[in-house]
C-alpha positions, 0 to 999 in steps of 0.5 A: 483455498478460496474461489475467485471470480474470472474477474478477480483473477483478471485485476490480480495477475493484470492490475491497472493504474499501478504506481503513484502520482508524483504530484498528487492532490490527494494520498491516502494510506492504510494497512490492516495489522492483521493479515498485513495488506497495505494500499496507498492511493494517490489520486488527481482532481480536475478542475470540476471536481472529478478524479482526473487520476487514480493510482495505488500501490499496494503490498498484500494478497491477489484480493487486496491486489484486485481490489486496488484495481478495481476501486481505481478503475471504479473511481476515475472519472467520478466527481468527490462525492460520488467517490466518497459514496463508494462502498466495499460492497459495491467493489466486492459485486463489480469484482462478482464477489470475493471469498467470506474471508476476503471481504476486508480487502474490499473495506481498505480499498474504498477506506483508502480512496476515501482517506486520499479525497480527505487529504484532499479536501483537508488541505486543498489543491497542491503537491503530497510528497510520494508515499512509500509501503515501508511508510504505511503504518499498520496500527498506531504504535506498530511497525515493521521492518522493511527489506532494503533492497525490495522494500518488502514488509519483513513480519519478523526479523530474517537473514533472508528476505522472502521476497527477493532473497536478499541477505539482510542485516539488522540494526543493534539500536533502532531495529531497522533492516540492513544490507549486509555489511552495512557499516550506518544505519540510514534509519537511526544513524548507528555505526554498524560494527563488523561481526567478529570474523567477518 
């Protein structure tokens, strides 16, 4: 099991800026397939050209947890450039280091901060429609399917949702994840049949 720092700790079991800005001027998103943490960052520029705000949410392990926070915590108050110069390594030393097989969670961090400042200054100041973790695509052209009741990644096809217990449903045509008895499929549109016996 790896070791954390007293800091690590600290952001994972009290992670600060939770949550999305509603009308954010910038949302970056990313997601790594292979272990299956994801981050959302939403960020707020003042007119100076500082991050007047910084929130994340994020689906993954205690690292990538910590991590967020600590990349949000990090960034508020630094001007765009500042922030874009922001780097893994620097989010690994202020966390007093992760374990060897973590580090990649201190990579998406600083990516996804880096990608909401791009969204940014792609498309100037203005509203970004909120970004949910179902949303996040992990690789192009992979996907996976969401629980509807908690929104939890589900890495493969399951009666039950691991997260909240759920008993779930899956659509026949688009795959999509269910509340059982369900009679549409929100995702796709297909009428649901009941199951003989049901």
């Amino acid at each position: 099991m790896p070791t954390y720092s007293e800091k690590v700790m600290d952001h994972f079991m009290n992670p600060r800026n939770v949550g999305e800005i509603p009308e954010a001027d910038g949302v970056g998103t990313v997601g790594n397939p292979v272990c299956g943490d994801m981050m959302a960052f939403y960020i707020k520029v003042d007119d100076e050209g500082r991050l007047a705000d910084v929130k994340f949410k994020t689906f993954g392990c205690g690292a990538a947890i910590a991590v967020s926070s600590m990349v949000s915590e990090m960034a508020k108050g630094m001007t765009l450039e500042e922030a874009k110069k922001l780097t893994n390594k620097d989010v690994a030393e202020e966390l007093d280091g992760l374990p060897p097989n973590k580090m990649h969670c201190s990579n998406l961090g600083a990516d996804a901060l880096h990608k909401a400042i791009e969204d940014y200054e792609s498309r100037g100041r203005g509203p970004r429609e909120p970004v949910k973790i179902k949303d996040m695509e992990l690789a192009e052209g992979e996907e996976h399917c969401v629980c509807p009741y908690c929104e939890s990644v589900l890495e493969e096809p399951t009666p039950i949702c691991r997260v909240c217990g759920a008993e779930l449903d899956f659509c026949p045509e688009c795959g999509e994840a269910l509340p059982q008895g369900a009679e549409e499929c929100p995702e796709c549109g297909a009428k649901i049949e009941a199951a003989e016996g049901a």
